[in-house]
KOLPA-580678 format. One record per residue: residue in three letters; y, x, z of N, C-alpha, C in turn. Coordinates in steps of 0.001 Angstrom, whole numbers, plus 500000, padded with zeros to 6 digits. Each point is the difference from the previous one (the first is absolute). Layout:
ALAYXZYXZYXZ ...
//
This chain:
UNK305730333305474758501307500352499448500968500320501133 UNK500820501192499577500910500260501303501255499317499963 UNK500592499607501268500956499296500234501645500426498868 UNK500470499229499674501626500582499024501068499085500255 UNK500829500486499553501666499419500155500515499885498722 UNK500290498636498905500319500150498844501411499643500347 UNK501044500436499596501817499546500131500320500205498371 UNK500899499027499493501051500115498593500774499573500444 UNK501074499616498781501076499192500138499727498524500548 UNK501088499289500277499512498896499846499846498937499471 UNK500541499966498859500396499095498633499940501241499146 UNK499208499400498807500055501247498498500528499175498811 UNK500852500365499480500890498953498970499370500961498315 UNK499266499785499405499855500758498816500366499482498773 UNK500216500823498872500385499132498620500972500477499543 UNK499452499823498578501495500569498888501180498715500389 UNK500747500791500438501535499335500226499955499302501631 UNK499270500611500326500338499334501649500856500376500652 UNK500904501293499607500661500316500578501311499136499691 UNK500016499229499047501227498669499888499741499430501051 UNK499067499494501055499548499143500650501069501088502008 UNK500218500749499479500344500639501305501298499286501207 UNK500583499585499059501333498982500597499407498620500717 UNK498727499661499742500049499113500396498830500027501216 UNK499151501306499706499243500695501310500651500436501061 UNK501152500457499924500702500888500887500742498811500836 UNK500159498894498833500913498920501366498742499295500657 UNK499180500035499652498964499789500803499540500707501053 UNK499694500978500069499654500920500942500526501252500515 UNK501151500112499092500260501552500267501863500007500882 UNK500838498992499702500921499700500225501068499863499356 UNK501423499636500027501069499628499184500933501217499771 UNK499993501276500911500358501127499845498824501140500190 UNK500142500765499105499669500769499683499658501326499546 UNK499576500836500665500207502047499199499049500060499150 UNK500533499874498707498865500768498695500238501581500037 UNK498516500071500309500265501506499754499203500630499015 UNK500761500842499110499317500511499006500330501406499360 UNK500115500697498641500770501590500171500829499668498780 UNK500725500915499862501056500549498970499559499528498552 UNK498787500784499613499358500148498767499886498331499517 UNK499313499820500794499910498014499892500650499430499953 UNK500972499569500687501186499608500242500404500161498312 UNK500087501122499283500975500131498506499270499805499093 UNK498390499261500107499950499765498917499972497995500036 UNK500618499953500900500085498890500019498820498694500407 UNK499010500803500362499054499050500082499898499130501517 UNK500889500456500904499752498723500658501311499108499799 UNK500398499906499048501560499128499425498899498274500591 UNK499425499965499040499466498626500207499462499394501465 UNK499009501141500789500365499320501230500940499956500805 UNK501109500725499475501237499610501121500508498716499029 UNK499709499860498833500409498746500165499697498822500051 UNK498599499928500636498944499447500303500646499501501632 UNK499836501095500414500233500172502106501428499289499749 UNK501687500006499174500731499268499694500259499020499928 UNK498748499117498975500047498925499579499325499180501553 UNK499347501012500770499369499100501089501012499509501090 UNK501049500919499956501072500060500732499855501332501176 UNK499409500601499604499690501218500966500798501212499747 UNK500750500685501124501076500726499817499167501310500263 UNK500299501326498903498971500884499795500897501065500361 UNK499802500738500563500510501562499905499020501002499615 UNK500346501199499391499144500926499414500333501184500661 UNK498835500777500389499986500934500044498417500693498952 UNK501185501341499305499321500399499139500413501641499638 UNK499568500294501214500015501574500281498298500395500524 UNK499239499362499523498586500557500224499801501076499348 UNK499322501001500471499549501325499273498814499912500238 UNK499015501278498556498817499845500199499220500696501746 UNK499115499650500088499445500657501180500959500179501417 UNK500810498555500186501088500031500409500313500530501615 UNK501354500549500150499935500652501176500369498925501009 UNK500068500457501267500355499586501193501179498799499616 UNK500973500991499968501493499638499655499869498942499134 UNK499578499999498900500216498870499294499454498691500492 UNK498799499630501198499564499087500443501151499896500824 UNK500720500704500947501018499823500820500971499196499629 UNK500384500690498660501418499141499128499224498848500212 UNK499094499564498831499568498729499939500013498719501568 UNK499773500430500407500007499806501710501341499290500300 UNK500931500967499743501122499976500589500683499087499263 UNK499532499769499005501116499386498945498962498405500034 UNK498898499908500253499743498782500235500144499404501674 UNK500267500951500692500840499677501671501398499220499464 UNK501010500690499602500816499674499592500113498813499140 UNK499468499820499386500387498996499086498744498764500761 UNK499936500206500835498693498672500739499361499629499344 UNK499089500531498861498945499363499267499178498937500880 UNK499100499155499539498754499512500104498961500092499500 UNK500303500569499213498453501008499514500239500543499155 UNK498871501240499425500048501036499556499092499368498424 UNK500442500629498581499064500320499504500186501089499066 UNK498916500672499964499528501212499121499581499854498592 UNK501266500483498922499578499727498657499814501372499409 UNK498865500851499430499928500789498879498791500830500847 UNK499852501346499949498749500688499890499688500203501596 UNK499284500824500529499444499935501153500691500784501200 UNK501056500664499177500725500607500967501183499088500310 UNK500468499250499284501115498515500589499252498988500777 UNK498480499909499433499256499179500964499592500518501462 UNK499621501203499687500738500542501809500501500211500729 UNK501398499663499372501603500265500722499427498608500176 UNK500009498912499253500457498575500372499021499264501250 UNK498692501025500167499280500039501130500506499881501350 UNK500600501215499691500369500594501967501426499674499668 UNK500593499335499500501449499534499881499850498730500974 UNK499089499095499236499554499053500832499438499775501042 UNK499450501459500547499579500363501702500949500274500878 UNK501083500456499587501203500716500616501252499371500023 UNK499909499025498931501123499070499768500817499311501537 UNK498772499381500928499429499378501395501132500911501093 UNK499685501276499480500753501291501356499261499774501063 UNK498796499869499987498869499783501039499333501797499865 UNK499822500219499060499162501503499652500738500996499233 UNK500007501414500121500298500906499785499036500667498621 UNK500217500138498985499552500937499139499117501220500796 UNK500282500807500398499314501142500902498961499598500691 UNK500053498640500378499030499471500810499017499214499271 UNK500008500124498888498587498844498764498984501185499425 UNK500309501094500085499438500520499415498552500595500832 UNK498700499336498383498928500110501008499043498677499479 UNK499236499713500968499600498781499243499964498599501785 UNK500505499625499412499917498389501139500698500328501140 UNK501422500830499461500835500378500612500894498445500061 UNK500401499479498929501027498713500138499983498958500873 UNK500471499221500423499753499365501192500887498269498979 UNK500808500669499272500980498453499197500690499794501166 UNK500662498305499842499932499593498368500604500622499049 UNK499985499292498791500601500924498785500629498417499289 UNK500586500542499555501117499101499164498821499458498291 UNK500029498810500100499162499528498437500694500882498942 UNK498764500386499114499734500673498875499054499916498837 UNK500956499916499427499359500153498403500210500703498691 UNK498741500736500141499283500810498572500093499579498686 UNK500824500700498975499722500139498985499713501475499453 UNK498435500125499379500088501321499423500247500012498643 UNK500913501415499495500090499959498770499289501326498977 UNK498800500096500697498977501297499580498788499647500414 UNK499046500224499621498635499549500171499122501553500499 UNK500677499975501466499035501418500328499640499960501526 UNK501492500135500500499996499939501616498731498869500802 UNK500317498980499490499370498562500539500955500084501671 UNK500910499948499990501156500418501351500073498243499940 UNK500000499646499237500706498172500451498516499352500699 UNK499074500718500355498654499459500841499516501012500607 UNK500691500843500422499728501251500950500632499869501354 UNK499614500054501018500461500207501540500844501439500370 UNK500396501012498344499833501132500444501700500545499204 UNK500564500644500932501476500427499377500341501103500302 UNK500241501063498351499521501627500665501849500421499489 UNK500142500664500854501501500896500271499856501155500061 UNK501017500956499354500282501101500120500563500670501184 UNK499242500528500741501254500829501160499800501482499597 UNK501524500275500574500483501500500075499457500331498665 UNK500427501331499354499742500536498910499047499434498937 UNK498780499844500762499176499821498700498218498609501108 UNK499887500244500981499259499230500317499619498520500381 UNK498794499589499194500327498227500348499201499460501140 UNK500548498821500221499959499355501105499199498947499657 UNK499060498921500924499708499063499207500392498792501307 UNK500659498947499710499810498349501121499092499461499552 UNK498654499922500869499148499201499583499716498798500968 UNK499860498808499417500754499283501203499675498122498920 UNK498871499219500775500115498611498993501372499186499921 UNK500680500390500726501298499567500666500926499820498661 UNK499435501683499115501229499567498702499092499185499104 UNK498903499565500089499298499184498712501207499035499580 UNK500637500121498908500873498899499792499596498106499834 UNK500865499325500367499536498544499506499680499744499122 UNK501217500606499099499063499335498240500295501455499004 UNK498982500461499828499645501203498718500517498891498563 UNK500890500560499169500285499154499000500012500768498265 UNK498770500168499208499422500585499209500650499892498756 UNK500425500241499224500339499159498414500098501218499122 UNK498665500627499418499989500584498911500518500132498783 UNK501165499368500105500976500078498787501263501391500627 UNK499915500280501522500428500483500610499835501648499420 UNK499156500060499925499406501368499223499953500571498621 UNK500438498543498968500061500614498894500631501377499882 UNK501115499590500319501169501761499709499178501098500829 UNK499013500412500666499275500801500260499956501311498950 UNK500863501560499691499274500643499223498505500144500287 UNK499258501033498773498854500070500088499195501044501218 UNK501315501014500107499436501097501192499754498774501709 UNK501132499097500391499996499351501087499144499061500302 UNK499273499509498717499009498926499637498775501190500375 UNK499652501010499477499378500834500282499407500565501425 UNK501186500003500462499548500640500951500445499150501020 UNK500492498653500120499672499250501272498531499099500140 UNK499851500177498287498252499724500275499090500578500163 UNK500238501527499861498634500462500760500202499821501452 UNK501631500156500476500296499782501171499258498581500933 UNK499643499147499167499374498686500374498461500276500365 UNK499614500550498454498743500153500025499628500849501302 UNK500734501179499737499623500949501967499662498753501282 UNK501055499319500143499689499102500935498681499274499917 UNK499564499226499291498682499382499733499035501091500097 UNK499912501021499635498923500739499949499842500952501358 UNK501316500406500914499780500028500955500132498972501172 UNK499972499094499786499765498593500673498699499924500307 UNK499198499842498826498845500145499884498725500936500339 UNK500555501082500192499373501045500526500441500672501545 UNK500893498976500216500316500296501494499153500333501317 UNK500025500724500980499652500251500973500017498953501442 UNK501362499179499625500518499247500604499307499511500943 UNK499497499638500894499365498851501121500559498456499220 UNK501077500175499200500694498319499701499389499873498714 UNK499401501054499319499727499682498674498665498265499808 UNK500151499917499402499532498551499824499831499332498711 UNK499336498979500111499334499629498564501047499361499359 UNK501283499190500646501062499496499401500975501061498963 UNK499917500734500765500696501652499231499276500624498948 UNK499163499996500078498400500100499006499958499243498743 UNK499984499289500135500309498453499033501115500888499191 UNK500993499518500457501667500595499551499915500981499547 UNK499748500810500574500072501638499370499037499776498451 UNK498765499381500154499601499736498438501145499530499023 UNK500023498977500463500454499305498629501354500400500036 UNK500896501193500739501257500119499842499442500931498667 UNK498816500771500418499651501562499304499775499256498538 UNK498783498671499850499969499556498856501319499464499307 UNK500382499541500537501772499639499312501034500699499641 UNK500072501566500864500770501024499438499199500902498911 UNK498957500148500511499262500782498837499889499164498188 UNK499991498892500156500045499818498759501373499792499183 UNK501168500019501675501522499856498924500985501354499590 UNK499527500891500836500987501135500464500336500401498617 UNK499021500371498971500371500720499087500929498947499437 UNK499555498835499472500466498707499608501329499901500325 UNK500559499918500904501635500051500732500517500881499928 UNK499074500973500118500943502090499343500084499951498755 UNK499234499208498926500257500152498828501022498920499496 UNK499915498617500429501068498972499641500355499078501232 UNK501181500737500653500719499631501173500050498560499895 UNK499980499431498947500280498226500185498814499221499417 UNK499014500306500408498557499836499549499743498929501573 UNK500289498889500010500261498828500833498656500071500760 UNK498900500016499344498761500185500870499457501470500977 UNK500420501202499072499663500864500891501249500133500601 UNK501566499366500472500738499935500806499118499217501009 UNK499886498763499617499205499283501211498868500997500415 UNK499128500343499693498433500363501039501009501201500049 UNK500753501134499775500439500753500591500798499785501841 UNK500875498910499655500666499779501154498903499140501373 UNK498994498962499080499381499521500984498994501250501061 UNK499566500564498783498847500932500280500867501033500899 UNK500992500422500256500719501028500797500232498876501132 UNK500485498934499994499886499125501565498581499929500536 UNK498839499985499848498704499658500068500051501436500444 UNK500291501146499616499449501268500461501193500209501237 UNK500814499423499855500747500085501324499424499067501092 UNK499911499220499877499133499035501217498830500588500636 UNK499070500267498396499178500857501076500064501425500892 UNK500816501038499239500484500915501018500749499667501156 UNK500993499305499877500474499220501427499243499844500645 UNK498691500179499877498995499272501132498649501103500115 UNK499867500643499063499245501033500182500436501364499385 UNK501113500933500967500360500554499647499926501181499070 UNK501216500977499469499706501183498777499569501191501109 UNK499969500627498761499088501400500612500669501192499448 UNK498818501188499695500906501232499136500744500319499469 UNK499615498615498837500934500503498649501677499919500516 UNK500081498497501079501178500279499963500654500991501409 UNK499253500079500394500000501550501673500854500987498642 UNK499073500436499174500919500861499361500655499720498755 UNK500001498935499863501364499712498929501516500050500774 UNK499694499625501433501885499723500502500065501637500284 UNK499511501060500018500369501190499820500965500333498946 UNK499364499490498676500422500436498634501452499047499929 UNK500331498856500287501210499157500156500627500637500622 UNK499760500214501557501028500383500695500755501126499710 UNK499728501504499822500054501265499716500488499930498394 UNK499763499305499085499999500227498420500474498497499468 UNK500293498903500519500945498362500003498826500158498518 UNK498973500361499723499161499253499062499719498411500513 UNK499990498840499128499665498923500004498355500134500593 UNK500164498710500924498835500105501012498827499637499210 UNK500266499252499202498630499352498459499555501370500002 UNK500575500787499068500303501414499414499091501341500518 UNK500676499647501188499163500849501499498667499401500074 UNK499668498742499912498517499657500133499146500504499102 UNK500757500054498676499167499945498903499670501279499925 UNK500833501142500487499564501278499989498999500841500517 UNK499641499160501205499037500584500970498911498938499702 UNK499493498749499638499340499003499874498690500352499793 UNK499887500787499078498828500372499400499367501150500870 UNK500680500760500159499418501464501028499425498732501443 UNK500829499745500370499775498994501209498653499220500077 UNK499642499152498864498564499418499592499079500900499516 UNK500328501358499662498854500824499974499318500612501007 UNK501181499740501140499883500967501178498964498660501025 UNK500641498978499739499397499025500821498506499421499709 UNK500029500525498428498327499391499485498650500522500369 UNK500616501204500921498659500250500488499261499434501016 UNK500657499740500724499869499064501032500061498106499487 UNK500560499710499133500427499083500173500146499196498806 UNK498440500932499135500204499691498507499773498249499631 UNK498905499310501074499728498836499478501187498983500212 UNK500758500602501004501542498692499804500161499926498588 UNK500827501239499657500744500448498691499219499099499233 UNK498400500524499500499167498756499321500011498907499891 UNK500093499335501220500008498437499929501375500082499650 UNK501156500217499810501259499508499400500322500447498775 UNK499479501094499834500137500748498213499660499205498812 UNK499160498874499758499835499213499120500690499062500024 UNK501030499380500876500994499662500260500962500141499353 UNK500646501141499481500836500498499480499410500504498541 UNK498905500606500096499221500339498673499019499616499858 UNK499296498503499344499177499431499622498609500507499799 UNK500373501494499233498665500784499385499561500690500564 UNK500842500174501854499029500687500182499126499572501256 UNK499530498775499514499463499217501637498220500467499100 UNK499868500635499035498143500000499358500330501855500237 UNK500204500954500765500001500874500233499620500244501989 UNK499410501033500113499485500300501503501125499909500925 UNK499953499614501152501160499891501146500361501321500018 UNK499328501426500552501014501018499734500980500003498876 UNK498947500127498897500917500317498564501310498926499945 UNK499485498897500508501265499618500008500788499469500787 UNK499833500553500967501760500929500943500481501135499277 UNK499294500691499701500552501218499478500854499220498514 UNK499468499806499228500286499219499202501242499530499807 UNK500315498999501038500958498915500582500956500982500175 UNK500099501391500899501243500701499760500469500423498584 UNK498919500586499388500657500320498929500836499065499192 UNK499155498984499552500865498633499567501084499903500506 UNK500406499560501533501307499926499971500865501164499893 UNK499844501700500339501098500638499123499963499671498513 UNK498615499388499138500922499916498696500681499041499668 UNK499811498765500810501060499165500161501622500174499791 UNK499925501019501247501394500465500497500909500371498934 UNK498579501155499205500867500954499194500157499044498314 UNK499033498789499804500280499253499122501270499240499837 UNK500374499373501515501375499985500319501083500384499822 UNK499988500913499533501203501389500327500296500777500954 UNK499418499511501111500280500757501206499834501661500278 UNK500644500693500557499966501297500110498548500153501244 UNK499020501123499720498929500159500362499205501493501062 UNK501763500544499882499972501053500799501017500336501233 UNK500114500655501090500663500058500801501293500811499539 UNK499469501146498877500875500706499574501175499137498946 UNK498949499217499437500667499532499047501328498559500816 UNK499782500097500823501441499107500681501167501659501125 UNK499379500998499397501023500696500343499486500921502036 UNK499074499279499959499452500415501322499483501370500224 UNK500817501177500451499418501973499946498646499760500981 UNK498761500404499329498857500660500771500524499988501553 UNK500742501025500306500167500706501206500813498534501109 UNK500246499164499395499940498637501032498704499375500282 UNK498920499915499360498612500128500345499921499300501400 UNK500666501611500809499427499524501188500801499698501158 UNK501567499434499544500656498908501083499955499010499160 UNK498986499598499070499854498600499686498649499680500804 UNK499204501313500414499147499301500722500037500132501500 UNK500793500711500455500003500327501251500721498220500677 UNK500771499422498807500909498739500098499094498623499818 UNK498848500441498592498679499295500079499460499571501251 UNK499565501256500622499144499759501358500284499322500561 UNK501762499647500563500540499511500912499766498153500246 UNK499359499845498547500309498544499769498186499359500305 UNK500149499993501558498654499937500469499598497971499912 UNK501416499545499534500026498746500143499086499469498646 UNK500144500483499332499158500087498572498466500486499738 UNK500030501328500434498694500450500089498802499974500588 UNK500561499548500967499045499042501444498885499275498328 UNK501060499534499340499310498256499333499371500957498732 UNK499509501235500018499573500823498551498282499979500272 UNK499379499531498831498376500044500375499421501035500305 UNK500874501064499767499465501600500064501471500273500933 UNK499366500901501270501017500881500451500372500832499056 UNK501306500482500557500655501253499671501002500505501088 UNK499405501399499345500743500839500812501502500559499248 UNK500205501251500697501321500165499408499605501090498493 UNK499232500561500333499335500508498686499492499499499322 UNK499530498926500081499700499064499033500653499699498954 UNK501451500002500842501217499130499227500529500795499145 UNK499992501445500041501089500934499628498851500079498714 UNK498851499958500069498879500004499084500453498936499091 UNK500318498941499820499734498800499741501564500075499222 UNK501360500586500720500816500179499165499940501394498598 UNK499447500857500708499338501260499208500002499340498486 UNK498720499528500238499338499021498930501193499534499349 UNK500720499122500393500735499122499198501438500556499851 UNK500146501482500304501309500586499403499495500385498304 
//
């Protein structure tokens, strides 16, 4: 067996209603002042009312910042920054989807004024310390509250990624009641967004890939595959909330550790250039991506496809890779999810600075079981316009 490096959080707090329990985690470990950071949208529907008055009742003095945007830029990690300089936090925590959980990342790297933003980007660029932090997610896709990994927007349209164990937060803090208010499109598509992770976890190239990640990536795949529709069809369906949210942390742990590949090389094309939701972007290319990879690389797909689809572990290992893609576009499109490039508004004739922008993301593709080239890619979007 070859040598690996497993890193998570370091405390995992799970459970319907744990997030009541946050006031009294945070005076524990996280500190008595505090930057919640979270966005706009959240913020009004009121759902983190209760842990601020949770962090309150602990005696912990909270400031908010809640100017997160999706796929967030530079600037907005800066504000965040600045406004927890100012106000001298002691630690940081990150409440709602994966783009507040990445501000509340490098908020807490930068907080210090030891490191420069310009200077993290990359992987085992950080050097710390970082100010204590704690994760709450309120979407079951990213798996960002057990990821080492915090992706930013620079300049116009291209992302960045800090990859770095440095942000593993102290305590990831789970509570699937968090997700009820989920519509059905966001439930949708931050779980295939999950599922991508596990399945390219699993099929990684990685040198780090490993049997711990292996493990995970199953049973995230068995746990989302049997809730997704379940939670797209009845948002407060308490059980497929739970294996939804667990099963998206489990596929984050293991990608944290054995990194993504294609699908998402060219999904941050389709975000950056077109602000399509990054789930969204996965789900579009997902299938072209596992068709392209099954030739090479059909018996992975196999060993995890019954995983997710029970019926088809008494069918041949080709047939079912091939298989296994099709299934999950009908997943997608059982979902509701939109299934074409055109159909999110994307003209043909961008084709090919989505792939010329593809290529660039060598940090990803390195980890694809099948090379690709740059024609590959423009092929591969072809397909899925």
């Amino acid at each position: 067996m070859n040598s690996f490096t497993f890193n998570t959080a370091n405390s995992i707090v799970f459970g319907e209603g744990s997030s009541e329990r946050i006031g009294e985690l945070a005076a524990l470990r996280i500190g008595q002042r505090v930057l919640l950071v979270t966005d706009p949208g959240l913020q009004k529907t009121g759902l983190i009312d209760q842990a601020l008055a949770s962090l309150s009742g602990a005696g912990i003095d909270v400031t908010i910042f809640s100017d997160v945007t999706a796929d967030p830029p530079e600037h907005v990690v800066l504000a965040a920054t600045e406004m927890a300089k100012a106000q001298r936090v002691e630690g940081i925590i990150g409440f709602g989807g994966g783009s507040s959980l990445d501000v509340a990342k490098l908020v807490a790297l930068l907080a210090p004024g030891r490191e420069t933003l310009a200077d993290l980007y990359g992987v085992g660029k950080a050097k710390g310390p970082r100010l204590p932090l704690l994760l709450v997610p309120t979407t079951s896709g990213t798996g960002s509250e057990v990821t080492p990994i915090a992706i930013v927007t620079t300049g116009a349209s291209e992302k960045m990624g800090v990859v770095t164990p440095v942000i593993l937060p102290d305590i990831a803090l789970l509570d699937p009641k968090l997700t009820y208010g989920l519509p059905p499109n966001i439930t949708a598509a931050t779980g295939i967004d999950a599922m991508v992770h596990a399945i390219e976890a699993y099929a990684s190239t990685s040198a780090n890939n490993n049997p711990v990640s292996r493990a995970l990536a199953r049973e995230a795949l068995r746990l989302m595959g049997g809730a997704l529709e379940r939670a797209v069809n009845d948002g407060k369906d308490p059980s497929a909330r739970a294996d939804m949210q667990l099963g998206s942390m489990l596929a984050g742990q293991a990608f944290a550790n054995s990194p993504v590949a294609a699908v998402h090389a060219l999904a941050y094309p389709i975000g950056g250039h077109f602000h399509i939701p990054h789930g969204l972007s996965n789900a579009l290319v997902l299938p072209h991506v596992l068709r392209f990879n099954a030739v090479t690389a059909g018996h992975i797909y196999a060993e995890i496809a019954p995983h997710v689809f029970p019926d088809l572990a008494d069918i041949g290992i080709q047939a079912r890779a091939d298989v296994f893609a099709e299934r999950m576009a009908e997943l997608s499109q059982r979902c509701g999810l939109h299934q074409r490039l055109r159909d999110v508004g994307i003209p043909q004739d961008a084709l090919s600075l989505l792939s010329d922008d593809a290529i660039k993301q060598t940090r990803l593709l390195v980890n694809n079981p099948r090379p690709m080239t740059r024609d590959d890619i423009f092929e591969i979007y072809r397909q899925a316009w």
